[in-house]
C-alpha positions as a printed Julia matrix, in Angstrom:
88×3 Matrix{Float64}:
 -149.53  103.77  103.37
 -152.19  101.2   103.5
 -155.2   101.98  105.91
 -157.31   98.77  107.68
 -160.48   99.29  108.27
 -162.71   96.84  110.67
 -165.95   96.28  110.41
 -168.05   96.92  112.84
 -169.29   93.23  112.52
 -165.26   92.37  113.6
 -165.73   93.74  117.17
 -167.92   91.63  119.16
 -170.01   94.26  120.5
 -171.68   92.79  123.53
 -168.49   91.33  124.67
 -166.57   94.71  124.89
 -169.7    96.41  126.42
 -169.94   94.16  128.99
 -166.07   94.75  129.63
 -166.59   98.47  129.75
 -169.43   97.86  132.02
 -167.81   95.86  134.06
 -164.79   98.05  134.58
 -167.36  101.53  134.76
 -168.5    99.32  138.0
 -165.24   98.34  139.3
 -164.1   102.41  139.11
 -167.12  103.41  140.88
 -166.32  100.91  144.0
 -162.94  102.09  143.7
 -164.46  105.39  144.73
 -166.51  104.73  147.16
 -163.74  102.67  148.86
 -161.56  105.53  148.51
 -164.51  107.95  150.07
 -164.74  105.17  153.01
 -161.03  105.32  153.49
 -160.86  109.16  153.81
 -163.74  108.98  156.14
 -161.91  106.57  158.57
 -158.48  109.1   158.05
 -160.92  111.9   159.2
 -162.03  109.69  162.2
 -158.9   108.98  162.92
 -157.8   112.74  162.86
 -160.68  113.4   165.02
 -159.43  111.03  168.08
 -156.03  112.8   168.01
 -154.13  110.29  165.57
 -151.47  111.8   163.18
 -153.01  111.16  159.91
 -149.38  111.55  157.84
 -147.94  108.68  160.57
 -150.99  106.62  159.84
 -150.4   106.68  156.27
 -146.63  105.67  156.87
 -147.93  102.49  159.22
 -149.99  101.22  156.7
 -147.74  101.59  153.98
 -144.65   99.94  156.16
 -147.53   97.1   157.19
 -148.05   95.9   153.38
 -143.76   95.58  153.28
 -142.32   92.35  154.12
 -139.74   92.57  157.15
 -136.45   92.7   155.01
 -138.02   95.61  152.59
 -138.74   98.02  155.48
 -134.89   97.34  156.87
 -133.89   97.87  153.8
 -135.55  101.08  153.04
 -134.7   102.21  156.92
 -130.96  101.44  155.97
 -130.56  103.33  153.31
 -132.64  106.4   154.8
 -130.15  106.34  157.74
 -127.51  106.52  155.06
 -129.06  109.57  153.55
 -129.84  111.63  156.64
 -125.89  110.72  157.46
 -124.86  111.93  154.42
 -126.71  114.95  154.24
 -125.87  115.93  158.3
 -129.0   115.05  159.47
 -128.05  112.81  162.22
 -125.0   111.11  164.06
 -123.8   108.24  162.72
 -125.59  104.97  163.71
């Protein structure tokens, strides 16, 4: 088995520090956003607002028109199937 070895002078160094930089950044304002978001669930929570119905409404809100009918559909099929409710 033949083993490469690259030299160090192959990497470019600056160039993949700045990418790991740039993408140590990016994770941190990922976190913070996510810390805002949790904050405005919380606030949410706190005025009385179902939190587990808020997360459905946004999540239905990013789906184009024909992918929530779609996904309804096909949940009415499985309740059906499984006795969960009358036929439509």
């Amino acid at each position: 088995m033949t083993e490469t070895t690259i030299s160090p002078e192959a990497v470019a160094g600056d160039q993949l520090r700045a990418f790991v930089e740039r993408i140590e950044r990016l994770e941190e304002e990922k976190k913070v956003i996510g810390d805002d978001i949790k904050d405005v669930y919380a606030e949410a929570k706190g005025n009385g607002f179902d939190t587990t119905i808020l997360r459905k409404v946004v999540s239905l809100r990013k789906k184009q028109p024909h992918e929530r009918e779609e996904e309804e559909a096909i949940l009415d099929l499985y309740l059906q199937a499984l006795g969960m409710h009358g036929p439509a």
